[in-house]
C-alpha positions in Angstrom: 0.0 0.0 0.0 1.0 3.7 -0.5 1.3 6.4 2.4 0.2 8.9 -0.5 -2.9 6.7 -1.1 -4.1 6.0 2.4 -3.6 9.6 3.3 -6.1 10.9 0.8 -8.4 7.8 1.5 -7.8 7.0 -2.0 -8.3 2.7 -2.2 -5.9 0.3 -3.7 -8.4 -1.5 -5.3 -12.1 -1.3 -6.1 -13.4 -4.9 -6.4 -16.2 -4.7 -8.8 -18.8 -7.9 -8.7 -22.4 -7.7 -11.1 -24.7 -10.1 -10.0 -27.6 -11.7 -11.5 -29.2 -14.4 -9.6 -26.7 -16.9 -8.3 -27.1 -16.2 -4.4 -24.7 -19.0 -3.6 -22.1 -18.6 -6.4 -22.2 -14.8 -5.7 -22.1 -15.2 -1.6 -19.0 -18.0 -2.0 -17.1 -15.6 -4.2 -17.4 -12.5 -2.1 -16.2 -14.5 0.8 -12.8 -16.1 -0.7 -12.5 -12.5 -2.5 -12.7 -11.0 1.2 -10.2 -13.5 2.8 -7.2 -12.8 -0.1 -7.5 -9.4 0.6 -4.6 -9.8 2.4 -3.2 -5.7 3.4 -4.6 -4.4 1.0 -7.3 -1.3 1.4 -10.4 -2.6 -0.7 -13.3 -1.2 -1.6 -16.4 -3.9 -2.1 -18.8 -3.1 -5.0 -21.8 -5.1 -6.2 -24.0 -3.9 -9.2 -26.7 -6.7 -9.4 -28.8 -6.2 -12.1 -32.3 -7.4 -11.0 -31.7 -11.0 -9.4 -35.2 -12.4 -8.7 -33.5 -14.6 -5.7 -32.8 -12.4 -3.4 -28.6 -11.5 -4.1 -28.5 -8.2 -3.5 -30.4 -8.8 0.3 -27.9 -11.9 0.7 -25.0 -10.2 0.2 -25.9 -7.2 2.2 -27.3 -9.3 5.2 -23.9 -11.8 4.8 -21.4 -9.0 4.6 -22.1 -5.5 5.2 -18.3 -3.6 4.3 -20.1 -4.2 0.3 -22.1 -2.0 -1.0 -25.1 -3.1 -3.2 -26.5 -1.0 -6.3 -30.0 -2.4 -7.4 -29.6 -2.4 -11.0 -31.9 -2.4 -13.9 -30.2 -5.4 -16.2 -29.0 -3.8 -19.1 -26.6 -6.7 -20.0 -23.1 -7.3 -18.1 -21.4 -4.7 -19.6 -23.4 -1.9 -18.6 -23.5 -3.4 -15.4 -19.8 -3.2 -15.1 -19.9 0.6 -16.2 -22.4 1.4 -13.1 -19.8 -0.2 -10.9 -17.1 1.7 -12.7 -18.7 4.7 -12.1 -18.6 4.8 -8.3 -15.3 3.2 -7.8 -12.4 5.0 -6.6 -9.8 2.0 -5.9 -6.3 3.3 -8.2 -6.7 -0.5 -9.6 -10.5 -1.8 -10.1 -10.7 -5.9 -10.6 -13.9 -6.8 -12.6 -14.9 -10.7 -11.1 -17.5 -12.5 -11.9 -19.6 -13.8 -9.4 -19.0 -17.3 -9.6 -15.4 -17.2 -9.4 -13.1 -18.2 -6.3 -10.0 -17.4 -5.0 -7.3 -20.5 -4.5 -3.9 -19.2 -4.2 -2.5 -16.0 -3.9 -3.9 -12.3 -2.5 -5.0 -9.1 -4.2 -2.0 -7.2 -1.8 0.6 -9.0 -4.2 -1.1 -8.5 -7.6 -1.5 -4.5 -6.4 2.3 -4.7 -5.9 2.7 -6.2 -9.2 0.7 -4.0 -11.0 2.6 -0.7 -9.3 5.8 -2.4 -10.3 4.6 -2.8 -14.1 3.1 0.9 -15.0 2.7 0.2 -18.5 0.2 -2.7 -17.7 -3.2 -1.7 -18.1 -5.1 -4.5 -17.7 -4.3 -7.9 -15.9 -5.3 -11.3 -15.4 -4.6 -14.6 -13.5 -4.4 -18.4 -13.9 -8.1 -19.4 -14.2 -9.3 -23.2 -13.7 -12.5 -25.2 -14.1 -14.1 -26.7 -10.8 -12.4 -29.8 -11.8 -8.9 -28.4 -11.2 -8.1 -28.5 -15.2 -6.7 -25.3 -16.6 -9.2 -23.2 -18.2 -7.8 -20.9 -20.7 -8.4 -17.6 -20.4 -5.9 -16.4 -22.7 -7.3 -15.3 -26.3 -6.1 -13.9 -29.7 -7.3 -11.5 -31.5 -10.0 -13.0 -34.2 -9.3 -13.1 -37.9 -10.2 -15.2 -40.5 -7.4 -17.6 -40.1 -8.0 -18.0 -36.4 -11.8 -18.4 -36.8 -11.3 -21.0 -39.5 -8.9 -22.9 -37.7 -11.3 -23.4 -35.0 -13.6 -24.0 -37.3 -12.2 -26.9 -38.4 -11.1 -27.9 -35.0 -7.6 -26.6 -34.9 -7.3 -27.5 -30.9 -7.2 -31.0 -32.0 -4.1 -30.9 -33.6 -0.5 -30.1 -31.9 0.9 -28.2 -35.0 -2.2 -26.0 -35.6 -2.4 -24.7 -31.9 -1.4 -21.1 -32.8 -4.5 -21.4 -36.2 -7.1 -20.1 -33.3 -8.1 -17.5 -30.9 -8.0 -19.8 -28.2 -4.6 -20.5 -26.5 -4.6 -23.9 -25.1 -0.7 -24.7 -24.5 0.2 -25.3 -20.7 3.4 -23.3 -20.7 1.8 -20.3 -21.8 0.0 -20.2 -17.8 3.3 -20.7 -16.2 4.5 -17.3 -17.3 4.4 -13.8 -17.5 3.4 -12.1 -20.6 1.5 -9.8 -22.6 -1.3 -10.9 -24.4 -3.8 -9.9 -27.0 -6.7 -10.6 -24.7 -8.2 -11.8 -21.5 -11.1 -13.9 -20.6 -13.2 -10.8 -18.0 -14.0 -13.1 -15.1 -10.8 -11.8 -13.4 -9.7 -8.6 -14.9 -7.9 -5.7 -13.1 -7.4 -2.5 -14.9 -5.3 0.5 -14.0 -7.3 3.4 -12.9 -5.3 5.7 -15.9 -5.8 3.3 -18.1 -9.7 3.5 -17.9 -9.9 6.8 -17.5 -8.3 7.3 -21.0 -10.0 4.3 -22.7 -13.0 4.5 -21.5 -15.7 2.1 -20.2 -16.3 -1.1 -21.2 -18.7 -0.8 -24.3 -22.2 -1.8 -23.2 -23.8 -2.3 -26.4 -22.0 -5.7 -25.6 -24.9 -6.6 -23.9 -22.9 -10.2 -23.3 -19.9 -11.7 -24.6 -17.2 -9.9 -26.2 -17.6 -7.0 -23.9 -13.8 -7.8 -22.9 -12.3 -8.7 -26.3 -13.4 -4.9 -26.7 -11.8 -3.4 -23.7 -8.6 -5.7 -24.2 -8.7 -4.0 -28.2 -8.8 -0.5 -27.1 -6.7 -1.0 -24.2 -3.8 -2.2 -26.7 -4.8 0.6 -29.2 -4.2 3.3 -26.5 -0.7 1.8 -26.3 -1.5 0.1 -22.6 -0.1 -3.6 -21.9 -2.7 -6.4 -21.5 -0.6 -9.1 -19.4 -1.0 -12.5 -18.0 0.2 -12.6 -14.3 0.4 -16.0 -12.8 0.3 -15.1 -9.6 -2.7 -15.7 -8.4 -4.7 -18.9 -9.1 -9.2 -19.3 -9.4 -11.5 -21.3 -9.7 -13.8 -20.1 -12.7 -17.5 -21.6 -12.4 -18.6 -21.0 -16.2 -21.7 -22.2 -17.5 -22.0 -23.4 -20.7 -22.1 -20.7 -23.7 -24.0 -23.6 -26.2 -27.3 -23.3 -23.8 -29.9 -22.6 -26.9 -30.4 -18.2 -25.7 -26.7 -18.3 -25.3 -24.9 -19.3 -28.2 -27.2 -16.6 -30.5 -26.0 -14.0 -28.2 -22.4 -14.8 -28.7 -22.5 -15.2 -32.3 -24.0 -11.5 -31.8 -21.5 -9.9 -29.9 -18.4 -11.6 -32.3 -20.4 -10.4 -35.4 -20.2 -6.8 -33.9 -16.8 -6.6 -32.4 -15.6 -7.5 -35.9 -17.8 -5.1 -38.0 -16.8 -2.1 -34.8 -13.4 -3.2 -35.5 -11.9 -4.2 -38.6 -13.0 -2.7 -41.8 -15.4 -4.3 -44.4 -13.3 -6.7 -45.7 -11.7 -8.4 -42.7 -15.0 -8.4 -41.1 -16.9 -10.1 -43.8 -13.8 -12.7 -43.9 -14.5 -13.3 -39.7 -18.2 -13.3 -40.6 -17.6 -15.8 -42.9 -15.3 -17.7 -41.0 -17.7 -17.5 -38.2 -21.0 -19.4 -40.4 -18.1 -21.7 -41.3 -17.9 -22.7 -38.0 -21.7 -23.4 -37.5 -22.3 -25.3 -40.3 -19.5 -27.6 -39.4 -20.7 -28.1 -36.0 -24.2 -28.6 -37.0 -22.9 -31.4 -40.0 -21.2 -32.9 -37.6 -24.2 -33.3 -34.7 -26.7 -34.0 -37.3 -26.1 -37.9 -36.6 -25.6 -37.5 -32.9 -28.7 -35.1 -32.6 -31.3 -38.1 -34.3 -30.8 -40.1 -31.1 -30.2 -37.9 -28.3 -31.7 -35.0 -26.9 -28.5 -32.9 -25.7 -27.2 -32.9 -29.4 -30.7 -32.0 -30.6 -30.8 -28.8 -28.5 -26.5 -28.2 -29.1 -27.9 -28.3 -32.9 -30.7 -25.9 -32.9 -28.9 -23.7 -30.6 -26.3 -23.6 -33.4 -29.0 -23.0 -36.1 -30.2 -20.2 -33.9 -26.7 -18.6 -33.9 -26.1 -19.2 -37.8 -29.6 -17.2 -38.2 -28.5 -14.1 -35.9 -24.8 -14.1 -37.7 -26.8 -14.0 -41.2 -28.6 -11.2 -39.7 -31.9 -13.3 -40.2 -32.4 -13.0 -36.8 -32.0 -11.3 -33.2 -30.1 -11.9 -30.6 -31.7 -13.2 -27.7 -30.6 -10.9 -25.2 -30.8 -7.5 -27.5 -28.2 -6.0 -28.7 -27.3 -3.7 -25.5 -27.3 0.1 -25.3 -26.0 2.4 -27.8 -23.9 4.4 -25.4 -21.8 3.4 -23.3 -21.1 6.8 -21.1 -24.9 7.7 -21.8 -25.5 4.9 -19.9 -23.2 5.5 -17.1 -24.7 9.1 -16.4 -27.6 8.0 -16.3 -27.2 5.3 -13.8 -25.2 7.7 -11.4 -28.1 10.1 -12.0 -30.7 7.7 -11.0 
């Protein structure tokens, strides 16, 4: 911690959670967040954006130091940008509520990130509930990338690098700088945002941090991979049928805010490539059983909203992102 910092009752770090339903995901991640505090002076923010459940009264009843906003749910982006509004941490770490601490404290990733000022954004080593790795680090999407996953690059040693998704082990053991971050553990710089910008909510879900990573990189600040601390990352699954259209959604429109015409259409295009492989391949698995009828109209669903023959499920979030945010601190 700095003097300078605790003198002026600035925080080290906002800790930024948005909730939506979830009572016991949300409640379990607040308390391991709590306990790797460590030294560190942290300020506890939860934006929850309309849980029928009863979160927000939870959370308030099970730990009092955090501070509840009642949301309207205008997607996870915007939720984000409420929180981001009223924090005042010099670091702010966006997690997800269904993510828990295992090893390591937020005292020595603030000393990490003081020690590494050209670091804007920051993440950690994230696993599944099973202990496996989960990666969380991403490349940038092009039409190389999507068509290597689309033909199932990850299944083959030599075409690792042909796809967005980095899945080799030794790239979690280190420290490095990265094109982007999976956002269910993100810390950002408190400069850094405020010359960015918010997150962009008219990512209403997904993509929302392939964004921020993007313009964080284009403002000449370093995204990095810190494995220091380690989490456990709860994720559901993003082929459940309203999910999958929404995702195709928010890759169709980071491309097209993006890239120009041309490199969009070829990620558009690899993109459909994509679905209609996946659904070739289920057709013979989806005559006989249920899970792989409702994997393949969940991918005929997301073909339709890439096409733009159809909507995404969720909408397709706000128009302005800093509208949105004065508007919420007005309300």
């Amino acid at each position: 911690m700095r003097p300078t910092e605790l003198d002026s009752g600035i925080p080290d770090l906002s800790v930024l959670v948005v909730t939506y339903n979830g009572r016991e995901k949300a409640l379990a991640t607040l308390r391991c967040a709590l306990a790797a505090a460590g030294a560190a002076d942290v300020e506890w923010i939860v934006v929850d954006n309309g849980s029928k459940d009863g979160t927000p009264d939870a959370i308030e009843d099970a730990f009092p130091q955090v501070r509840v906003i009642r949301s309207e749910n205008r997607g996870f982006a915007a939720g984000n940008n409420v929180g981001l509004r009223l924090a005042r941490g010099r670091y702010v770490l966006l997690l997800n509520p269904d993510v828990e601490v295992t090893h390591g404290n937020l005292t020595e990733l603030i000393e990490a990130m003081d020690n590494r000022p050209e670091v804007g954004l920051a993440s950690v080593i994230q696993r599944a509930a099973d202990g496996n790795l989960q990666p969380s680090i991403r490349r940038f999407p092009s039409f190389l990338r999507d068509v290597g996953e689309a033909l199932f690059a990850a299944r083959w040693r030599v075409l690792t690098t042909m796809q967005e998704l980095e899945t080799r082990p030794g790239s979690y053991e280190r420290e490095h700088s990265v094109d982007w971050l999976v956002g269910a553990f993100l810390i950002a710089r408190r400069e850094a945002i405020e010359q960015v910008g918010p997150m962009d909510d008219g990512f209403f879900l997904y993509s929302e941090e392939v964004d921020w990573c993007y313009r964080f990189r284009q403002a000449g600040w370093d995204v990095r991979h810190l494995p220091l601390m380690t989490v456990i990352h709860h994720c559901g699954r993003h082929d459940r049928g309203d999910l999958m259209p929404q995702l195709a959604y928010s890759r169709k429109r980071f491309a097209q805010k993006h890239f120009g015409r041309v490199k969009s259409t070829q990620i558009r295009t690899a993109l459909v490539l994509g679905h209609l492989v996946r659904m070739s391949v289920l057709v013979p698995l989806a005559i006989r059983r249920a899970p792989e009828r409702a994997r393949f109209r969940a991918e005929g669903r997301a073909l339709a909203v890439q096409l733009g023959m159809a909507e995404p499920p969720f909408g397709r979030g706000s128009s302005s992102p800093r509208a949105a945010i004065e508007q919420s601190a007005s309300a």
